[in-house]
C-alpha positions in Angstrom: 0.0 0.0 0.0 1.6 3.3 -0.8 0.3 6.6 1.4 0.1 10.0 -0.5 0.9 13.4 0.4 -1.3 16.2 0.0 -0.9 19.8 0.6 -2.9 21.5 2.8 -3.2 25.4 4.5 -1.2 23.3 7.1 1.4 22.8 4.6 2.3 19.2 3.2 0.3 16.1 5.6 0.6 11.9 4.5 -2.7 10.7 4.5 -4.3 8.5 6.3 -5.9 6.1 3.8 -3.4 4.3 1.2 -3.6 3.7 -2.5 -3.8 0.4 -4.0 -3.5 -1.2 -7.7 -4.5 -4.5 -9.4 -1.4 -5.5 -9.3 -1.1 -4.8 -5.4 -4.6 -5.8 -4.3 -4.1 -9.4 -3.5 -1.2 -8.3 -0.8 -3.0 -4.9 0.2 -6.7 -6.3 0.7 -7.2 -10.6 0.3 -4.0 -11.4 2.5 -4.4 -8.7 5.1 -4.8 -9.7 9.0 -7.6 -7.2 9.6 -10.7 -5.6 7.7 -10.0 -3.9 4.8 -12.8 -1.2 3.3 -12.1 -0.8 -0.6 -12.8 2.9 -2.2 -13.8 2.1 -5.5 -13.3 5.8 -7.3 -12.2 7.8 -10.0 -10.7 11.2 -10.5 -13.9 12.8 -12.7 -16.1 11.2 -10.2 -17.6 14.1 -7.9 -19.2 11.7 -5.1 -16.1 10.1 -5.0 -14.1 13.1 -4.4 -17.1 14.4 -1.8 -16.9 11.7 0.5 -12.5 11.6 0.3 -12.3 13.7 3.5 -14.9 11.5 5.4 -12.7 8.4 4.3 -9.7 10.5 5.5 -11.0 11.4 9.5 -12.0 7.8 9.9 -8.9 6.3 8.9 -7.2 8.6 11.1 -9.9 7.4 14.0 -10.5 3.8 13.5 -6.3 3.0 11.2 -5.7 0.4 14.3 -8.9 -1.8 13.5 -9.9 -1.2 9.8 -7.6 -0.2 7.2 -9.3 2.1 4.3 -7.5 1.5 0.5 -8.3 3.3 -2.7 -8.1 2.1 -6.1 -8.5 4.3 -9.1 -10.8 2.4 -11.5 -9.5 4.3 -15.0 -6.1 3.0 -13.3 -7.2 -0.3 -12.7 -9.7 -1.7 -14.4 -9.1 -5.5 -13.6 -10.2 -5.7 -10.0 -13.5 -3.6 -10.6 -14.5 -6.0 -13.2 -13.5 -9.0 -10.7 -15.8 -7.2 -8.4 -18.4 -6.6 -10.0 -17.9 -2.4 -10.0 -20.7 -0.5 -12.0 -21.2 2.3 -10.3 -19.0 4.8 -8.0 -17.7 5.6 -5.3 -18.3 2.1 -4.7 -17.1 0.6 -1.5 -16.8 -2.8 0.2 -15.4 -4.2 3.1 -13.1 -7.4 3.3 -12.5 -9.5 5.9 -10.4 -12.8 5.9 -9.8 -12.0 1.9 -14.2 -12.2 1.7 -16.3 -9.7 0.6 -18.5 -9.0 3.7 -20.3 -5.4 3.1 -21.2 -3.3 0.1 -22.2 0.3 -0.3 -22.8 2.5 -3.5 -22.7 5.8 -3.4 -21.4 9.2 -1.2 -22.9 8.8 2.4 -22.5 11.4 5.6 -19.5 10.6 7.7 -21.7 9.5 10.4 -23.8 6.7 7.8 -20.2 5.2 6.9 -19.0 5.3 10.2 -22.1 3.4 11.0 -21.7 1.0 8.5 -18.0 -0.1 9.3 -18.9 -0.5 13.1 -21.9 -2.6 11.8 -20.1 -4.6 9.2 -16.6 -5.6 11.5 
């Protein structure tokens, strides 16, 4: 998993959720030793982009029990298709390498945060 910098009014900050690829994704997400919540998402994809920052706080609040991965669909298309992807922001939650929880679309901080505690 790599991290990205982003620059902020703060100056530069790593983020708190990591990227991932098709290439990457059976190490980053199948073979990891705790849950794993997949942001399906694209650069042109506004939803996507809206709920980012929500994605951001609750990696930085919940990074010891869940980690949160993006993969860029127009990047990698492989996985998506192996997923089933047709619409984004897309996300879903594995556990044990299993697919265990699904959600389309942008949701409120507190609906996602909601969902994870449900679904691990």
């Amino acid at each position: 998993m790599k991290r990205d910098i982003a620059r902020t009014a703060m100056g530069w900050v790593t983020m708190a959720t990591s990227k991932t690829t098709d290439t990457d994704f059976s190490a980053d997400v199948l073979q990891s030793d705790r849950p794993v919540l997949v942001d399906f998402w694209a650069e042109w994809c506004g939803p996507c982009k809206a709920i980012g920052p929500a994605l951001e706080e609750i990696s930085d609040d919940k990074g010891d029990s869940i980690s949160i991965v993006k993969l860029n669909i127009d990047e990698n298309p492989l996985t998506p298709q192996k997923y089933n992807v047709r619409g984004i922001p897309t996300l879903l939650i594995f556990k044990d390498g299993e697919v265990v929880a699904e959600k389309m679309g942008a949701l409120p901080k507190s609906q996602l945060e909601d969902w994870i505690n449900q679904s691990v």
